[in-house]
C-alpha positions in Angstrom: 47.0 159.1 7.1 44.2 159.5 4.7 46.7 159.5 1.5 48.5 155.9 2.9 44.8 154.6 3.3 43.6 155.5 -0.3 47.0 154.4 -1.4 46.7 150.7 0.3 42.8 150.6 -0.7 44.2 151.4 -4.7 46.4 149.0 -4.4 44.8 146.1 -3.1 41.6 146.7 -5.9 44.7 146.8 -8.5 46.0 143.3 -7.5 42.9 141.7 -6.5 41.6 141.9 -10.6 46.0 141.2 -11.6 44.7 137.7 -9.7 41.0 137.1 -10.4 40.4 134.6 -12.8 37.6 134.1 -15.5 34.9 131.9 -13.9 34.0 129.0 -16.9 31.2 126.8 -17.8 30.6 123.9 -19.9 27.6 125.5 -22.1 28.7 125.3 -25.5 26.6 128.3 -26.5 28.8 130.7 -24.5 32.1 132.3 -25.4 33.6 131.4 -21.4 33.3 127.5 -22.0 35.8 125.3 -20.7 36.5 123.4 -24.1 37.2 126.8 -25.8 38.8 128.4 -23.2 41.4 124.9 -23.5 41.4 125.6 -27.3 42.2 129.3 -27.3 44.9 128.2 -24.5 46.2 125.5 -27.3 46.4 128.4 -29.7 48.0 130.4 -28.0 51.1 127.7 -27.2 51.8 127.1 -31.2 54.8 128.9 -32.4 54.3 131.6 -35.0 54.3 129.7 -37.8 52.1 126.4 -36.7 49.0 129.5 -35.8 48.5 130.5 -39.1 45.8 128.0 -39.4 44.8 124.0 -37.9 42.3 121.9 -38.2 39.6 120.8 -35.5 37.7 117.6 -35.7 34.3 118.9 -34.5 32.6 116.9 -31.7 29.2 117.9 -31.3 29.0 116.8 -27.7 31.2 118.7 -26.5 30.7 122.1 -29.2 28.4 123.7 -30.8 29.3 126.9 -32.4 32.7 128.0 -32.2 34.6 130.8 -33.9 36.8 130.6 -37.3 39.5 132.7 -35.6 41.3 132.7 -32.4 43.4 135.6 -31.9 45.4 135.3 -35.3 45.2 131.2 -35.7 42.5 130.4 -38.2 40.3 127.4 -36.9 39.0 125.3 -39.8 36.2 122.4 -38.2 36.5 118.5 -40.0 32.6 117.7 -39.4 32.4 114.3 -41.3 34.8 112.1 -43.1 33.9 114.5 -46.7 35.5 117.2 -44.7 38.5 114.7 -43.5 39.3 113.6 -47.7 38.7 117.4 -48.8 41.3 118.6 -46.3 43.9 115.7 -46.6 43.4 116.6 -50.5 44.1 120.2 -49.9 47.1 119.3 -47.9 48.5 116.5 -50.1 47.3 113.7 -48.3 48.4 114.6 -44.6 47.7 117.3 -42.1 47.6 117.8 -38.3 44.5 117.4 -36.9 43.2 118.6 -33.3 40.9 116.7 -31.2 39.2 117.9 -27.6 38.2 115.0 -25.5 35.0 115.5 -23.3 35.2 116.7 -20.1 37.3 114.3 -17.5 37.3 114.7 -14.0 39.7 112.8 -11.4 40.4 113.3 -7.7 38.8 116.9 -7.3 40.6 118.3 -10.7 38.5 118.7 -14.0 40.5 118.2 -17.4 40.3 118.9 -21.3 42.5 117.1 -23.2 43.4 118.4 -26.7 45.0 115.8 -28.7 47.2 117.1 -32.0 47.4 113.8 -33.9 48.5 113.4 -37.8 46.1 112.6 -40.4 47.3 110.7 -43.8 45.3 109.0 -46.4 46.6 106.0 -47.7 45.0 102.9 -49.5 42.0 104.5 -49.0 42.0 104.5 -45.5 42.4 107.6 -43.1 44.8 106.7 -40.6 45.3 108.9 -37.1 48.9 108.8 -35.7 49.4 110.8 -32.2 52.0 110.7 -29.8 50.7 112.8 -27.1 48.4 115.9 -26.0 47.5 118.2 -23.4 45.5 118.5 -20.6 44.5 121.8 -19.9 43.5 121.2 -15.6 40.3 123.1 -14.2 39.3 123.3 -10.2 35.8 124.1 -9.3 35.2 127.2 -7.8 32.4 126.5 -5.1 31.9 130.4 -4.2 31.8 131.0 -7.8 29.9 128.3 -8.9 32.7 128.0 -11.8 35.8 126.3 -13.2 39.1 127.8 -13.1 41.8 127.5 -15.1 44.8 125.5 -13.1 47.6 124.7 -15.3 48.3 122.9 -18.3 49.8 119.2 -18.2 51.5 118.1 -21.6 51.3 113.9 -21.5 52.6 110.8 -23.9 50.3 108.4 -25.3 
């Protein structure tokens, strides 16, 4: 009787942390914020070949620092629009570009949307063409005074 206890107490610790979630916040000083959780989960969608490296426009209302590397994607930031000509240059005058939208919140559900759009320069102009995004969905966790991650909502523009 003792064994079948110990077994059914193992086993319930074992899938109660398979299930637990990381609780998030929205300070952009920690690693567990919700706009880099959404980015890391962005990252880790790309095929193979698109995570060798991309391109953030920073937003400094919604990060402050934030690392060069997720996993094995290289993250380069676009700060001002002398970063947006040097990269475009780099890339002969068109590149994709990522862009995470504040934090939204409708009927009880919190969202990050990250927005892959395509850069080009022409006639001297930078022009931003983007057909679509993601939505990465969040619920607030009242017991844990957190945001968890729901699910991820790909949308047309």
């Amino acid at each position: 009787m003792k064994l079948k206890l110990i077994q059914l107490f193992v086993f319930l610790l074992i899938s109660t942390n398979l299930l637990s979630q990381e609780v998030l916040d929205t300070d952009q000083s920690k690693e567990n914020n919700i706009y880099l959780e959404s980015l890391k989960k962005y990252c880790d969608s790309l095929s193979s070949d698109a995570k060798l490296k991309i391109y953030v426009e920073f937003n400094k209302d919604s990060m402050s620092y934030w690392p060069e590397k997720i996993n094995e994607t290289e993250i380069q930031y676009i700060y001002d629009i002398k970063d947006y000509k040097q990269v475009l240059k780099e890339n002969k005058n068109s590149v994709l570009v990522v862009k995470i939208l504040p934090l939204q919140y409708k009927k009880e559900k919190f969202f990050v949307s990250i927005i892959p759009f395509l850069a080009e320069h022409k006639n001297k102009k930078i022009n931003k063409i983007s057909g679509g995004g993601y939505a990465y969905q969040y619920l607030f966790n009242t017991e844990k005074k957190g945001f968890i991650f729901d699910k991820t909502i790909s949308f047309l523009l």
